[in-house]
C-alpha positions, 0 to 999 in steps of 0.5 A: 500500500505504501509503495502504491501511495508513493508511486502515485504520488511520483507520478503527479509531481513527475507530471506537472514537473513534465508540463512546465519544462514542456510549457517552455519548449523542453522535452524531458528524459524520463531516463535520467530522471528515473536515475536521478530518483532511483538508487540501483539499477533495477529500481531506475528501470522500474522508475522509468517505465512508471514514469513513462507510463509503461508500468502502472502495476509494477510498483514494487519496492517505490520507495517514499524518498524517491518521491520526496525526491520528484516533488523537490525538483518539481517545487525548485522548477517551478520556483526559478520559473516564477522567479525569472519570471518575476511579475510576468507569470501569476503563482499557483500549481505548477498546471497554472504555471504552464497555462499561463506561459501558452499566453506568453510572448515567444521570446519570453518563454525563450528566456525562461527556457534558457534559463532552465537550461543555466541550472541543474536541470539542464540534465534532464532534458533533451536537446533542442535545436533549431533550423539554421534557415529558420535562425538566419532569416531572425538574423537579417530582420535584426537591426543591424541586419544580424552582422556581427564581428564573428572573431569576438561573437564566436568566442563568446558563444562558445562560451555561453553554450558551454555554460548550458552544457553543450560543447560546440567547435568555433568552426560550426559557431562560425558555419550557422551565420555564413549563408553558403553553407549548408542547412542544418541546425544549432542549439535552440538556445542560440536565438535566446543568447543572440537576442540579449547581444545587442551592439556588443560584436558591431561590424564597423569601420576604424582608421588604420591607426587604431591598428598599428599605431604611430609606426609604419603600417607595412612595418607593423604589418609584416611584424604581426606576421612574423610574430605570428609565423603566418608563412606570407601576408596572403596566408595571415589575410585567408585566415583572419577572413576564415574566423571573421565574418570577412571576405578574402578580398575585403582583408586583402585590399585593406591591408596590401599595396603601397596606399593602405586603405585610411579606414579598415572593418574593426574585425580587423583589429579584433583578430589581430589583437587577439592572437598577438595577446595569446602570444605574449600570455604564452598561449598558443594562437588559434589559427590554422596550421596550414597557413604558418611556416617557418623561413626555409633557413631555419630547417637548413640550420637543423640539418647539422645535427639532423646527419649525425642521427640518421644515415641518409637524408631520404631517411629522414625526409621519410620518418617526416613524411610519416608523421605530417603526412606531407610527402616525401618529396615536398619534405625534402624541397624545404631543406634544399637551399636552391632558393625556390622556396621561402617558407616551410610549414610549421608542422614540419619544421617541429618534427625536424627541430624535435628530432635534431634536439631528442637525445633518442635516436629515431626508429629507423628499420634497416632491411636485414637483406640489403646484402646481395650476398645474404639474400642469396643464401638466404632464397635458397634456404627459404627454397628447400625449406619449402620443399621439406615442409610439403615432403613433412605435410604428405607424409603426416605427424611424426616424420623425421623431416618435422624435426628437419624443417624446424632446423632448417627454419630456425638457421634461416632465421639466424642467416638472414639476421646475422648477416650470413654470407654462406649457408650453415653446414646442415644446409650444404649437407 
């Protein structure tokens, strides 16, 4: 009797728990409730399927603390929603609640989503998304048209999507606001966030010398680049157009030729602040290995002591290749000094410099078969071993040729690694 009393008391708190995260947008994971609820796992089982209606008989062993429990997540939802709320919602059963929420505004309702989202209860709920099409059409009916300096916006996003539990790379942030990219989705929660922003990540207009100051800007600016490794300009303008809102040719008309542009987009500066500050706080700027290299005259400083470790240069230029996964041959261009080449990629250029400065040789596999010597004793062996396995295997176990073939194959063995340029006696026998 008392666990029926129970269970049907966790049910009603898990039903009006249910309607107002529903009332908001949400959907609820019975599953992760029943395991907050439950203290083992063959009650959580029976907790689920009660809660998703799937066991109204099998009440058994319902204890009261696992409903003490659903009405205490009940009451603190329905607290913070009336709280975040404030006036806007009438108090009573959490029932009223919702229905009171159906007469709220969207974006209302989006608020109080998203905040919900900011709690403790964000572990019971499922994902929500939205349509990117859906988010880009709200985007162009802003104010500002929905342009914003992406190199601080995306930061920042990443940043309040992770406070609500979601995890999301730069690169996707970046994907939802760039109109030629494909349909897909983002977090619901992103409409919210992007609702409260409001001038913070403006696009604009700044004249050149709130970038590079008093100094020169062709000086300033091929100091940034060194600085920062960028293996050419062109490569330092793809990769602030690749985390910006920015085209190419926009970052490369501002900043190229003779006559810079008196006035540059602001992201500009933002990018390029920014990885100039993670460099003097000793961290690694984010920026795209692809576009940074080193001079070619720092990979020909290496190859002194690079010699001294590996028997040929094509040995090295393999155990490189091997791990950039660039090839061979285009290893081997950035250590030659034929003037061809300016920069070498960064990636290379820390393989070599590792394995010039370890003091552990490189693994490097030497055939023991380079000798035309010992690989000619050793065909031969290989041969007549061979013809004794197959004269072993007709005549059947117990042949004396089994014990014959092992010798033979164990000498083979020996041959071949010790070098050996004649065949042992039991092989000329």
């Amino acid at each position: 009797m008392e666990a029926e009393v129970a269970a049907k008391l966790l049910v009603e708190s898990y039903r009006a728990y249910a309607g107002l995260l529903e009332a908001l947008g949400h959907g609820v994971d019975a599953g992760a409730v029943a395991a907050h609820l439950g203290d083992d796992e063959e009650q959580r089982a029976r907790l689920e399927r009660l809660l998703c209606g799937a066991g109204d008989g099998d009440v058994k062993g319902i204890a009261a603390e696992a409903a003490e429990r659903m009405q205490e997540l009940s009451g603190a939802l329905l607290r913070e929603v009336t709280q975040a709320a404030e006036e806007d919602l009438p108090g009573g059963p959490p029932c009223e609640v919702a229905a009171a929420l159906a007469s709220c505004e969207e974006a209302q309702r989006d608020l109080l989503a998203d905040v919900v989202l900011l709690n403790g209860h964000r572990q019971f709920l499922r994902p929500r998304y939205m349509d990117l099409g859906e988010l880009r059409r709200e985007l162009k009916e802003r104010e500002d048209g929905g342009q914003f300096a992406l190199v601080r916006l995306v930061p920042f996003l990443r940043e309040e999507l992770r406070k609500r539990g979601l995890e999301t790379s730069e690169r996707s942030i970046r994907s939802w606001f760039d109109e030629e990219s494909e349909a897909g989705q983002a977090p619901y929660c992103v409409r919210s966030i992007l609702r409260g922003v409001n001038g913070e990540f403006a696009t604009g207009l700044i004249p050149l010398e709130e970038l590079v100051g008093q100094e020169d800007a062709d000086a300033w600016l091929e100091e940034a680049r060194r600085r920062l490794s960028f293996r050419s300009h062109s490569a330092m303008h793809k990769a602030i157009a690749e985390v910006s809102s920015l085209k190419y040719d926009c970052v490369h008309k501002a900043l190229s030729g003779k006559r810079k542009a008196k006035r540059i987009q602001a992201e500009i500066k933002y990018c390029l602040d920014k990885w100039l500050e993670d460099l003097e706080e000793g961290r690694e700027p984010a920026i795209d290995e692809d576009y940074l290299g080193v001079p070619v005259e720092q990979m020909h400083d290496l190859m002194a002591a690079l010699e001294r470790k590996f028997h040929t240069k094509e040995e090295l230029y393999r155990l490189i290749s091997r791990t950039t996964g660039i090839k061979t041959g285009s290893v081997r261009r950035y250590f030659q000094s034929n003037g061809q080449l300016k920069y070498a990629p960064l990636c290379v250029f820390r393989c070599a410099r590792e394995l010039a400065t370890t003091n552990r040789l490189p693994r490097t596999r030497v055939s023991y078969l380079t000798d035309r010597r010992t690989r000619k004793v050793a065909v031969e062996m290989a041969q007549r071993a061979q013809q004794m396995l197959m004269r072993w295997r007709s005549e059947g176990e117990g042949s004396e040729l089994e014990v014959a073939y092992r010798e033979l194959r164990r000498a083979l063995i020996v041959t071949i690694k010790e070098r050996r340029h004649k065949a042992p006696v039991l092989m000329e026998q």
